[in-house]
N, CA, C and O atoms as a GROMACS GRO file, in nm:
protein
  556
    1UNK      N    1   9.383  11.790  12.668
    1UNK     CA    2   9.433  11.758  12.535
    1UNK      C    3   9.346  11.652  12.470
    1UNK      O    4   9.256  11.591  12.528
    2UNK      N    5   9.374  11.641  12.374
    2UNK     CA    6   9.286  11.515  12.267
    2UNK      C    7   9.342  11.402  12.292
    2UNK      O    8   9.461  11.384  12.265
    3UNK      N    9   9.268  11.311  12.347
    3UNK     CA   10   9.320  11.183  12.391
    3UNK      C   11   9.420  11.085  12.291
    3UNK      O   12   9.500  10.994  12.313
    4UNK      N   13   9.362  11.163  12.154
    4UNK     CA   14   9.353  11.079  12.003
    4UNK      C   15   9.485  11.036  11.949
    4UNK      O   16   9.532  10.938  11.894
    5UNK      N   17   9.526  11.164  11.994
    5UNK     CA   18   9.686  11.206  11.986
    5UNK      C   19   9.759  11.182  12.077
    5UNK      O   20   9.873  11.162  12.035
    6UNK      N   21   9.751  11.172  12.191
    6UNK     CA   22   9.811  11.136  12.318
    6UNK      C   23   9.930  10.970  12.299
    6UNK      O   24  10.041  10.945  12.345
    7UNK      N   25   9.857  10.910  12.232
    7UNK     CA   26   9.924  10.807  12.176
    7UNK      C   27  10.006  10.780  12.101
    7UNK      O   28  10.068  10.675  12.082
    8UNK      N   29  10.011  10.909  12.038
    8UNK     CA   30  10.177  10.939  11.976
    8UNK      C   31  10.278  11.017  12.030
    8UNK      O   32  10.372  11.041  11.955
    9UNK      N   33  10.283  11.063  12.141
    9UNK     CA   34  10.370  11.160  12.261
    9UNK      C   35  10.399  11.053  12.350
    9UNK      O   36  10.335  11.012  12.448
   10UNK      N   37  10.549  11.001  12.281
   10UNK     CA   38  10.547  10.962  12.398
   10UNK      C   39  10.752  10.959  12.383
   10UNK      O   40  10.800  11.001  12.277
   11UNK      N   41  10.830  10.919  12.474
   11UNK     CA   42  10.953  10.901  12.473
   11UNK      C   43  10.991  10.717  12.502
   11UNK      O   44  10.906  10.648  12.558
   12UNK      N   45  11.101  10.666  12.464
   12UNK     CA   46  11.115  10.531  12.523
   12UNK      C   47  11.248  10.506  12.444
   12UNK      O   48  11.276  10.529  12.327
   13UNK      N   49  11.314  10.458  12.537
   13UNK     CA   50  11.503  10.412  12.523
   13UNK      C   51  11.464  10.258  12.544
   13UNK      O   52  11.388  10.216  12.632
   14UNK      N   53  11.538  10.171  12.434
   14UNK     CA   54  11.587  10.054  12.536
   14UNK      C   55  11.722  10.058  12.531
   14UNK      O   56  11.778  10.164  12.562
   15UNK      N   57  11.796   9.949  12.493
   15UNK     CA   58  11.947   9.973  12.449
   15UNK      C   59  12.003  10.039  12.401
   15UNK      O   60  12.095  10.106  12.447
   16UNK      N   61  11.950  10.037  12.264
   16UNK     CA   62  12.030  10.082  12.138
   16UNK      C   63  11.993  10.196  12.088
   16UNK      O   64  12.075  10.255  12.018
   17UNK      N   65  11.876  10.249  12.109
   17UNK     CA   66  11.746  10.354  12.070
   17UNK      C   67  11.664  10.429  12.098
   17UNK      O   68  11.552  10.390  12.131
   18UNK      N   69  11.692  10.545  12.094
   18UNK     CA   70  11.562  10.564  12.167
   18UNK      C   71  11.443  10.638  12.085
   18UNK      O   72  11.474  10.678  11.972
   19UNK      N   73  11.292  10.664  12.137
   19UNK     CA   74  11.194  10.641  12.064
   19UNK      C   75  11.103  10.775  12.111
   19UNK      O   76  11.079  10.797  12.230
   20UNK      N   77  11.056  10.861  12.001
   20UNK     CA   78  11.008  10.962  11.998
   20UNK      C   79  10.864  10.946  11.940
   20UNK      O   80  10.865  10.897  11.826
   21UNK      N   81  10.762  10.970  11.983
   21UNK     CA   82  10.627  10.996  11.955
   21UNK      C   83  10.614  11.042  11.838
   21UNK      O   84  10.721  11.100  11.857
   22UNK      N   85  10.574  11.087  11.685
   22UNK     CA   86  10.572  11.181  11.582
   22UNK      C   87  10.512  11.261  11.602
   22UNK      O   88  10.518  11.358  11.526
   23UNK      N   89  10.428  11.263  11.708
   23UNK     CA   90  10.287  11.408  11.749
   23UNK      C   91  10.372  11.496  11.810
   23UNK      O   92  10.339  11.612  11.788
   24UNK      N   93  10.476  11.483  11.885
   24UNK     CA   94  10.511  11.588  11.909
   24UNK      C   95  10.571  11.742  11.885
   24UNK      O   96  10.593  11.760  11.765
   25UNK      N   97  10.596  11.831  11.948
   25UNK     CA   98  10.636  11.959  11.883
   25UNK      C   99  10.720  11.963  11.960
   25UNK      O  100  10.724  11.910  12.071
   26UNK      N  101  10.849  12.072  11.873
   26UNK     CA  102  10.983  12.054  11.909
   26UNK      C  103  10.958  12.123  12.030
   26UNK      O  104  11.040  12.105  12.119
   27UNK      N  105  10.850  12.207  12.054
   27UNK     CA  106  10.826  12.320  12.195
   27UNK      C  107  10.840  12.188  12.317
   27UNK      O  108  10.914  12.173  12.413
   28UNK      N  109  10.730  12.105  12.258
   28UNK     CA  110  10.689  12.031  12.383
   28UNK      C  111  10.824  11.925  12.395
   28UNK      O  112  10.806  11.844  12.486
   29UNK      N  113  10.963  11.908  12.318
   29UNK     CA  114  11.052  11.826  12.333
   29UNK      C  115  11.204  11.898  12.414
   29UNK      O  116  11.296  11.860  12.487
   30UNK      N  117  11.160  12.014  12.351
   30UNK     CA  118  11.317  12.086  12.420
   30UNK      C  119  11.239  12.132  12.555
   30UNK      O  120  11.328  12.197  12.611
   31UNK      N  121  11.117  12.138  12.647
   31UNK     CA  122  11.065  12.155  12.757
   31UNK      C  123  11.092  12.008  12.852
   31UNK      O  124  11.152  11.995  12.959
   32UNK      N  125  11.019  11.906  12.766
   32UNK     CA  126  11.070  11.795  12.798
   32UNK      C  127  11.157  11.742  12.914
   32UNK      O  128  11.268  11.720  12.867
   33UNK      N  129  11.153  11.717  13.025
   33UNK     CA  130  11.248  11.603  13.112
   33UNK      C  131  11.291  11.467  13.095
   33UNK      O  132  11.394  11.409  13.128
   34UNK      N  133  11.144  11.414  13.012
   34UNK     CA  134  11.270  11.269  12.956
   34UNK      C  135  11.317  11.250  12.828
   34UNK      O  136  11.320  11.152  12.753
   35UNK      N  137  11.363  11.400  12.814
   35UNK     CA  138  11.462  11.449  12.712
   35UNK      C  139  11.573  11.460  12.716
   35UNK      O  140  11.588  11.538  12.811
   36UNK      N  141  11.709  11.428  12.663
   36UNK     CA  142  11.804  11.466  12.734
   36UNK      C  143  11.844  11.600  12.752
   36UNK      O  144  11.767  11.691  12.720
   37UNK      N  145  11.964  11.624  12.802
   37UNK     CA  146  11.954  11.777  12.789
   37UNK      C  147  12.042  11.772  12.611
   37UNK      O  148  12.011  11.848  12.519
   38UNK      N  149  12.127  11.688  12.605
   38UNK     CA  150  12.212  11.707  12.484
   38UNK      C  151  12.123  11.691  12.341
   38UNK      O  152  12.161  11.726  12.229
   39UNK      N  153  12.000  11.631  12.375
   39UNK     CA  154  11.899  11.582  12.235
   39UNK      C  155  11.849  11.742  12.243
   39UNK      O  156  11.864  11.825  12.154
   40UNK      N  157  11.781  11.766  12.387
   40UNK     CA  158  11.714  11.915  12.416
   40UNK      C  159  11.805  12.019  12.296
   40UNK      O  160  11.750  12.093  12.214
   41UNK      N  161  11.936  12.003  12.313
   41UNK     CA  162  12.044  12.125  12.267
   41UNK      C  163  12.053  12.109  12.113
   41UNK      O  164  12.027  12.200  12.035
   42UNK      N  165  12.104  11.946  12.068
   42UNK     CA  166  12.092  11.976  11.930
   42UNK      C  167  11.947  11.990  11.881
   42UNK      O  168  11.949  12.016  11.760
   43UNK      N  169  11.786  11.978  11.944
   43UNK     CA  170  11.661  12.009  11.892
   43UNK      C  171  11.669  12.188  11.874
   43UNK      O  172  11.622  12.244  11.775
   44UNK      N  173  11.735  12.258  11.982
   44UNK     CA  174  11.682  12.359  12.014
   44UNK      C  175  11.816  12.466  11.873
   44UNK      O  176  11.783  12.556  11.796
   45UNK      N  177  11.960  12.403  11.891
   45UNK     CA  178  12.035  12.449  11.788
   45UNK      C  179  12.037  12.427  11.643
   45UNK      O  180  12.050  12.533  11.581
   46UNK      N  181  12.030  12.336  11.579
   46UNK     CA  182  12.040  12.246  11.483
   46UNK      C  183  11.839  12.258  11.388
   46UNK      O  184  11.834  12.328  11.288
   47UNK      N  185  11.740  12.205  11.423
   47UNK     CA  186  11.631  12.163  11.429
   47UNK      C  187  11.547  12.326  11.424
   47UNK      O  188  11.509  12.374  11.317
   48UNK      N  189  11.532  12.381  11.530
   48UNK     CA  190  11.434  12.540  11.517
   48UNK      C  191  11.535  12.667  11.450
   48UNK      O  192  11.518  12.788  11.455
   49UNK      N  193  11.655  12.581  11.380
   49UNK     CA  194  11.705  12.702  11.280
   49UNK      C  195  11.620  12.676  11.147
   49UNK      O  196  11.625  12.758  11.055
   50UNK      N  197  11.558  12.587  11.139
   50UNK     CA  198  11.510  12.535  11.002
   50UNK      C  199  11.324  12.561  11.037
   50UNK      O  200  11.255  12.627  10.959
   51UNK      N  201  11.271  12.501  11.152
   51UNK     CA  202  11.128  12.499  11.175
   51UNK      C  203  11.074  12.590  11.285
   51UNK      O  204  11.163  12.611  11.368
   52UNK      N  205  10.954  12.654  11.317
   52UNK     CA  206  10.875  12.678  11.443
   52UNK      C  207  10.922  12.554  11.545
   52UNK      O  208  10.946  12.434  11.532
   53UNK      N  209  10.923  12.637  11.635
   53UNK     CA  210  10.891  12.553  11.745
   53UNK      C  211  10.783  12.472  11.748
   53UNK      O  212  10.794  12.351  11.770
   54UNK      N  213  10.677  12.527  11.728
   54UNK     CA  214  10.516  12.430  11.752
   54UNK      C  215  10.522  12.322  11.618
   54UNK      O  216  10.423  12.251  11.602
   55UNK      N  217  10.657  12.305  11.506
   55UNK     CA  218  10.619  12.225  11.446
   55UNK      C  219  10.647  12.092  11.487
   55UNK      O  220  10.752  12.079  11.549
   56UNK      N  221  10.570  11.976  11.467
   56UNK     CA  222  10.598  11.851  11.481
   56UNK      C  223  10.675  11.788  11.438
   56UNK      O  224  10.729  11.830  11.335
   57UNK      N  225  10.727  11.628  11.506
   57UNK     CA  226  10.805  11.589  11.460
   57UNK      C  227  10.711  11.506  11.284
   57UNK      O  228  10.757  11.481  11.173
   58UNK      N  229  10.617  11.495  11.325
   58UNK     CA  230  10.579  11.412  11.202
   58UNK      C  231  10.577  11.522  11.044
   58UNK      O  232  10.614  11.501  10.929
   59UNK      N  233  10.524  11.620  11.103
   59UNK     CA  234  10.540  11.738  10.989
   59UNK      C  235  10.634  11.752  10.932
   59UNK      O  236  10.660  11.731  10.813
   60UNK      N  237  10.712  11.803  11.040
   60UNK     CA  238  10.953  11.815  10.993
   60UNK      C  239  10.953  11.677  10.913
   60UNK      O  240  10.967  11.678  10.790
   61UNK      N  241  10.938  11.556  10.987
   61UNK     CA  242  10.986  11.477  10.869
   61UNK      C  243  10.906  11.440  10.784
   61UNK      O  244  10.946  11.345  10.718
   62UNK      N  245  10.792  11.483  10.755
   62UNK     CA  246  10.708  11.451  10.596
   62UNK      C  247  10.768  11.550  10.492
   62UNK      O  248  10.788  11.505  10.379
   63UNK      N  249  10.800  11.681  10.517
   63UNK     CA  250  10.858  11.767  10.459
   63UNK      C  251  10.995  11.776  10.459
   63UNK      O  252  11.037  11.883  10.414
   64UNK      N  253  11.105  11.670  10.509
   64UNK     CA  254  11.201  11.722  10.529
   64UNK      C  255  11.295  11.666  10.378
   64UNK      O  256  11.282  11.574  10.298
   65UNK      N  257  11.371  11.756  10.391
   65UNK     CA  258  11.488  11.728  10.211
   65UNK      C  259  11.592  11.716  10.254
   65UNK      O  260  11.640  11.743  10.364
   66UNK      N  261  11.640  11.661  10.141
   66UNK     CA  262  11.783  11.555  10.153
   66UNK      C  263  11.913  11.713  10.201
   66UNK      O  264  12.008  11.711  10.279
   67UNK      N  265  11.871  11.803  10.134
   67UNK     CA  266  11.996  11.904  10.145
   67UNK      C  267  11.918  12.002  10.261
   67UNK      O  268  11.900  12.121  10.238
   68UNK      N  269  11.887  11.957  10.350
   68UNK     CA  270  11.857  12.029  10.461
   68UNK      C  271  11.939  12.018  10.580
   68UNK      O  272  12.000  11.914  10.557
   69UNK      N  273  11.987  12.068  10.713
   69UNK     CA  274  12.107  12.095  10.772
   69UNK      C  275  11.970  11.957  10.880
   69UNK      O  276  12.002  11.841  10.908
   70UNK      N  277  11.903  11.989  10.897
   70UNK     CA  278  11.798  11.890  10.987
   70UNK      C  279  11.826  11.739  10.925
   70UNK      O  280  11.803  11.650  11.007
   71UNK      N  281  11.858  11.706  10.834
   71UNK     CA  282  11.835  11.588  10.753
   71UNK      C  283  11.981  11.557  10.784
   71UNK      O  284  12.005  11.450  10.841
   72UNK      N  285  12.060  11.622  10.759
   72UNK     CA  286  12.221  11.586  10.794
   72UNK      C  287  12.241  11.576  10.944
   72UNK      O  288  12.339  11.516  10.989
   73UNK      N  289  12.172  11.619  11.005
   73UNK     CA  290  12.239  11.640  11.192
   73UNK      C  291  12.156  11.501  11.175
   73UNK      O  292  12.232  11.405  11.163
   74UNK      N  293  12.000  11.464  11.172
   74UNK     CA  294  11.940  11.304  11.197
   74UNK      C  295  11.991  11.206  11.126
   74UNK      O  296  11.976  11.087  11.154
   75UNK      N  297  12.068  11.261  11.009
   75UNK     CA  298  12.144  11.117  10.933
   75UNK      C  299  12.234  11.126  11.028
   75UNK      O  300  12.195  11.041  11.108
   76UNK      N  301  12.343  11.179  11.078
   76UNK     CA  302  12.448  11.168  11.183
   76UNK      C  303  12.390  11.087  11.284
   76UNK      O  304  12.459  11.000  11.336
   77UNK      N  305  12.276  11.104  11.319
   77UNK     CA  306  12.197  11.089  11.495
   77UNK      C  307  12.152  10.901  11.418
   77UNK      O  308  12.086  10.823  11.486
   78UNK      N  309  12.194  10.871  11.305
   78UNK     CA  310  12.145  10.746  11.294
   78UNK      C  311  11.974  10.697  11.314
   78UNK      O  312  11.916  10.608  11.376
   79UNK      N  313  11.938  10.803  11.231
   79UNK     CA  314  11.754  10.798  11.225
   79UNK      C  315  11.723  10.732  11.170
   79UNK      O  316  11.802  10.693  11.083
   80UNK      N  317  11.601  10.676  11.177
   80UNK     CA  318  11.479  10.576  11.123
   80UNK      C  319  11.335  10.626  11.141
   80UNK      O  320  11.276  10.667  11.241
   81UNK      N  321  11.303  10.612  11.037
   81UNK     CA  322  11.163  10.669  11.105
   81UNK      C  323  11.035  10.539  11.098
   81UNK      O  324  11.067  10.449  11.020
   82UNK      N  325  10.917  10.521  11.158
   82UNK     CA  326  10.834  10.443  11.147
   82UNK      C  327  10.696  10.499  11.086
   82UNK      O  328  10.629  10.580  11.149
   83UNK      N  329  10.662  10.458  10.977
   83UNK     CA  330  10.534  10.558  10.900
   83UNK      C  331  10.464  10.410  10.862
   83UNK      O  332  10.530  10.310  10.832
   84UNK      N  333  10.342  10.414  10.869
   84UNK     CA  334  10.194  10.363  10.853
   84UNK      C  335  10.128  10.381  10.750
   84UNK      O  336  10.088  10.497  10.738
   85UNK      N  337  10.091  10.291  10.642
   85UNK     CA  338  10.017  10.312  10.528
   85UNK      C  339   9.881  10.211  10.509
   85UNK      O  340   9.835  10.122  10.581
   86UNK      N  341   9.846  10.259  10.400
   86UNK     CA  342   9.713  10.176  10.409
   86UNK      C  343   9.750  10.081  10.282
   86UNK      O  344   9.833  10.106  10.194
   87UNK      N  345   9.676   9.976  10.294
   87UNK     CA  346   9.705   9.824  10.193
   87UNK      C  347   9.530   9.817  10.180
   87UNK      O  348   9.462   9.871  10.267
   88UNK      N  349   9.463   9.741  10.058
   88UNK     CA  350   9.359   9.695  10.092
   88UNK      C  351   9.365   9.546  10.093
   88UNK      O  352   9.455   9.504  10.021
   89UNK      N  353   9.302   9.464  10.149
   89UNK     CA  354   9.321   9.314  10.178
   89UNK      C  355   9.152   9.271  10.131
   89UNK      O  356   9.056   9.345  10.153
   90UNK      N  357   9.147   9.166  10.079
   90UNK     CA  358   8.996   9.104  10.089
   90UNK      C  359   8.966   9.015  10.216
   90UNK      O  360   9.050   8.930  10.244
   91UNK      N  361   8.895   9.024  10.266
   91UNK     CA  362   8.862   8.952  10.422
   91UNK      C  363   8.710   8.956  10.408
   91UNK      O  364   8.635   9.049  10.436
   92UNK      N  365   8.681   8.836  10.359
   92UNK     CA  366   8.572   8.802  10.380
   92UNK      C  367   8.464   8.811  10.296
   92UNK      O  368   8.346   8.796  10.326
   93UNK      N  369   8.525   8.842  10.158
   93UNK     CA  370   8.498   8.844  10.042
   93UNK      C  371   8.460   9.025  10.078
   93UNK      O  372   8.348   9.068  10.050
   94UNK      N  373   8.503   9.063  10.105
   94UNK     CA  374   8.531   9.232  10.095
   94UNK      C  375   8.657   9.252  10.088
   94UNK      O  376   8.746   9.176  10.125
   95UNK      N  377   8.671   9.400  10.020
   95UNK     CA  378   8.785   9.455  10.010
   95UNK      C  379   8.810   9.538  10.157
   95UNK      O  380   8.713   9.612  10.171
   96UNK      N  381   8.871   9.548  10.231
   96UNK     CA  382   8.904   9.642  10.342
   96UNK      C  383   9.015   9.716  10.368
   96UNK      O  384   9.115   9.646  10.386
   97UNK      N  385   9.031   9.834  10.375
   97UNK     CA  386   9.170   9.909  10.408
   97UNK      C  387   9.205   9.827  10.543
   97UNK      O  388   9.124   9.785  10.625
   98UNK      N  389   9.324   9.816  10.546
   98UNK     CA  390   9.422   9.757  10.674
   98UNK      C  391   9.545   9.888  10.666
   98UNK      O  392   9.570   9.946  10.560
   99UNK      N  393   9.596   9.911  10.764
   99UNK     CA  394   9.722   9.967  10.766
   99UNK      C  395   9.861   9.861  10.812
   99UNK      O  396   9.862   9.774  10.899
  100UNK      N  397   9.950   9.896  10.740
  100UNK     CA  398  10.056   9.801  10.768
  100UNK      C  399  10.183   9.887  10.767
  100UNK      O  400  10.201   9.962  10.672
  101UNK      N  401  10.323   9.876  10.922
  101UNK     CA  402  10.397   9.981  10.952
  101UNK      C  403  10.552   9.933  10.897
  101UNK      O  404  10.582   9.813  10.888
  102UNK      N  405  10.616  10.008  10.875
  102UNK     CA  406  10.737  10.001  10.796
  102UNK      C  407  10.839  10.084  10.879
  102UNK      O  408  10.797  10.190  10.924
  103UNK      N  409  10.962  10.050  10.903
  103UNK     CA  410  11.098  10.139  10.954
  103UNK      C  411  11.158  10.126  10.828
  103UNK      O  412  11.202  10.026  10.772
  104UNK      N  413  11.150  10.311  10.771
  104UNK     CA  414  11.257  10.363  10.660
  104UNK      C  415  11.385  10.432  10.790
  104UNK      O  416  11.388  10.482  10.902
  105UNK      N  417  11.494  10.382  10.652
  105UNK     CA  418  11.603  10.541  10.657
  105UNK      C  419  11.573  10.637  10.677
  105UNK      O  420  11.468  10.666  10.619
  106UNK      N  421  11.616  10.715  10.738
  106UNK     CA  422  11.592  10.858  10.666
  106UNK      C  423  11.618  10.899  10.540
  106UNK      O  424  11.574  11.012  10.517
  107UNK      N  425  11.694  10.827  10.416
  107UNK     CA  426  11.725  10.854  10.312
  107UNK      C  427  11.623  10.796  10.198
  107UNK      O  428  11.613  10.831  10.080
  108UNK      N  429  11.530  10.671  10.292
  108UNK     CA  430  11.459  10.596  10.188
  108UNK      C  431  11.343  10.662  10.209
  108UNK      O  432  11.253  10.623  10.134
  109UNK      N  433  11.294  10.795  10.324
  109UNK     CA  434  11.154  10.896  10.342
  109UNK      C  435  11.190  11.022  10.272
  109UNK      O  436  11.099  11.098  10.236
  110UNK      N  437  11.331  11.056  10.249
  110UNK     CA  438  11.342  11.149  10.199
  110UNK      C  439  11.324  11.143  10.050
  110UNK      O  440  11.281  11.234   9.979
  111UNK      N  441  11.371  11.004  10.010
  111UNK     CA  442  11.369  10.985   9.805
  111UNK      C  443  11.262  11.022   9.756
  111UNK      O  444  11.245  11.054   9.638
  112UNK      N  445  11.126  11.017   9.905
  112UNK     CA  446  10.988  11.072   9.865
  112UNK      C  447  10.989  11.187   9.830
  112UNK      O  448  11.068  11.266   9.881
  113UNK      N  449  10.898  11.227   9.732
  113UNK     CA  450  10.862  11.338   9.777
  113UNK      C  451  10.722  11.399   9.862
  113UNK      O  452  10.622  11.330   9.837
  114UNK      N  453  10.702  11.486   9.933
  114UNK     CA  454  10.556  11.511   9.997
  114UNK      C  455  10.448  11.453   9.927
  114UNK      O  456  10.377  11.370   9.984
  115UNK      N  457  10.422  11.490   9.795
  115UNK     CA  458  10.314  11.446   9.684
  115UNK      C  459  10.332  11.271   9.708
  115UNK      O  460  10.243  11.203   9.757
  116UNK      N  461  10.443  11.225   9.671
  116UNK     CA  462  10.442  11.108   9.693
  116UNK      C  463  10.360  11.080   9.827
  116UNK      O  464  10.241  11.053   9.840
  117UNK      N  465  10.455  11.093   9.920
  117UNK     CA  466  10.390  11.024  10.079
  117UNK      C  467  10.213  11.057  10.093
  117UNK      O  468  10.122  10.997  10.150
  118UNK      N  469  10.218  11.152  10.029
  118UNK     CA  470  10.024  11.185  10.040
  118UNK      C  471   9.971  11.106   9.943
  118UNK      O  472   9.857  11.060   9.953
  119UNK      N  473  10.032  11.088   9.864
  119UNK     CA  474   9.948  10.978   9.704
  119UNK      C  475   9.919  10.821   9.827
  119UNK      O  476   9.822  10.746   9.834
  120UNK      N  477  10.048  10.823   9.905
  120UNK     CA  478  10.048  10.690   9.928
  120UNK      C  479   9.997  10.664  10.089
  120UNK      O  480   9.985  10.561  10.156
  121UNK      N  481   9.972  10.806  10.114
  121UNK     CA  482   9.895  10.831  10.257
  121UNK      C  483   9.932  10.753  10.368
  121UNK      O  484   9.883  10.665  10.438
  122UNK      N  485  10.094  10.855  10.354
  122UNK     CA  486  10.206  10.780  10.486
  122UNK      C  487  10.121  10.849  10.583
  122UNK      O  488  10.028  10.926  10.558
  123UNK      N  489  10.173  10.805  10.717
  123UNK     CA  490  10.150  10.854  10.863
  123UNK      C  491  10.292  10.818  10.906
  123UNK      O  492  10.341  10.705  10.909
  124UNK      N  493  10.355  10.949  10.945
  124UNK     CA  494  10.498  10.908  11.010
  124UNK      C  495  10.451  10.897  11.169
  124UNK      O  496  10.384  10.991  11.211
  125UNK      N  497  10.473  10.824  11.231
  125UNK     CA  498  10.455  10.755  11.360
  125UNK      C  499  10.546  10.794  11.452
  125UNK      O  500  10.504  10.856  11.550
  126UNK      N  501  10.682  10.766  11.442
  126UNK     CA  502  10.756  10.768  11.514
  126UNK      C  503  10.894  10.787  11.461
  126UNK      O  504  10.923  10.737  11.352
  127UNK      N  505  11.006  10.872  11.549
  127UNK     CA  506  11.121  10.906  11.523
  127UNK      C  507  11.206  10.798  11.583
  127UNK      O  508  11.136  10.754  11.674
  128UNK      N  509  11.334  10.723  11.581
  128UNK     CA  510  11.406  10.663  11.634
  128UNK      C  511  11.533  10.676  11.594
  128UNK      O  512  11.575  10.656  11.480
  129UNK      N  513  11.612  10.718  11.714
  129UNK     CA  514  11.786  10.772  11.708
  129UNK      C  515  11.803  10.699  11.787
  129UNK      O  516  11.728  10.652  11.873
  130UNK      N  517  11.980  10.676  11.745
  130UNK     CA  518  12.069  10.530  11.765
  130UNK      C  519  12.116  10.622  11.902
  130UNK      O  520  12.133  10.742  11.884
  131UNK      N  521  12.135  10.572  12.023
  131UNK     CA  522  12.183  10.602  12.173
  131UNK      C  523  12.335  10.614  12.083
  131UNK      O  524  12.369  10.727  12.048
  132UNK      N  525  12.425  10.495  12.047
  132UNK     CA  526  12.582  10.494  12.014
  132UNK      C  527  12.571  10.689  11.946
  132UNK      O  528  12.614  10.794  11.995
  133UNK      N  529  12.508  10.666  11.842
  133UNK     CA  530  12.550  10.772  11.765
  133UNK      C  531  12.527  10.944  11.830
  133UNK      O  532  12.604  11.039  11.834
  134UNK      N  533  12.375  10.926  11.876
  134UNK     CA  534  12.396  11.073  12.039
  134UNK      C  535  12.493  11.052  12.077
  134UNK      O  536  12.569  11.147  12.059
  135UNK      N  537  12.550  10.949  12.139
  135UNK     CA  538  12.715  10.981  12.216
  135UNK      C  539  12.812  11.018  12.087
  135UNK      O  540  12.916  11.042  12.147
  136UNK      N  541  12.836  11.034  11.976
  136UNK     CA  542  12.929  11.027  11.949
  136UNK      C  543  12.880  11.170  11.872
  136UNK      O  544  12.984  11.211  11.821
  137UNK      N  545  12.801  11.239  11.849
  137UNK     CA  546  12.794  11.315  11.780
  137UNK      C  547  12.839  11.482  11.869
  137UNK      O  548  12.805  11.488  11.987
  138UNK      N  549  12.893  11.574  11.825
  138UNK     CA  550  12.938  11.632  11.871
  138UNK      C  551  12.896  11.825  11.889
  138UNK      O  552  12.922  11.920  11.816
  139UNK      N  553  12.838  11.817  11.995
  139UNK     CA  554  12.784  11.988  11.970
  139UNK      C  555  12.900  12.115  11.929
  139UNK      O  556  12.863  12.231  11.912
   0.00000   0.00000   0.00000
């Protein structure tokens, strides 16, 4: 695989959260072992009624809309997403692109629209669902 990307595949829980890579594809998440099986079930029920399997998580949510059944099951799941933009800064009497990372809602990535997030040349990074709210949500 491309090493390049490798750095966005990844899984991680602490307490409250747990933390999804954006490179990934729903193929490579409902295959997954440090997946749960219940995240596995609502990815595989809920999630590939709307997308391919091989689509990513960063794709699904650059494109995803407010009246989509995907957007309602991750507002339930208590989502956030983490996306990366570019700023320019002067350093050194140059101008230089820097990137600087932000945790939206899911409601404050969705107000975007695609055109928007490309004008403003998001990179969605990473998915993050609330552990409380997987338990409470109901297949």
């Amino acid at each position: 695989m491309n090493g390049k990307y490798e750095d966005f595949k990844y899984v991680i829980a602490d307490l409250s959260r747990i933390y999804f890579g954006a490179r990934y594809s729903y193929r490579e998440l409902t295959a997954s072992e440090d997946v749960s099986f219940k995240l596995r079930m609502i990815f595989r029920t809920w999630m590939l009624s709307e997308v391919e399997e091989d689509t990513t998580l960063e794709s699904h949510l650059f494109y995803l809309e407010k009246d989509s059944v995907s957007y309602e099951v991750y507002h339930q799941l208590g989502a956030k997403v983490r996306v990366a933009y570019p700023v320019w800064k002067n350093r050194f009497g140059k101008k230089e692109k820097i990137y600087q990372e932000k945790i939206l809602f899911l409601s404050e990535l969705c107000a975007l629209s695609p055109q928007e997030k490309q004008k403003r040349e998001f990179l969605i990074r990473e998915l993050q669902i609330s552990k409380l709210r997987l338990m409470q949500f109901a297949l």
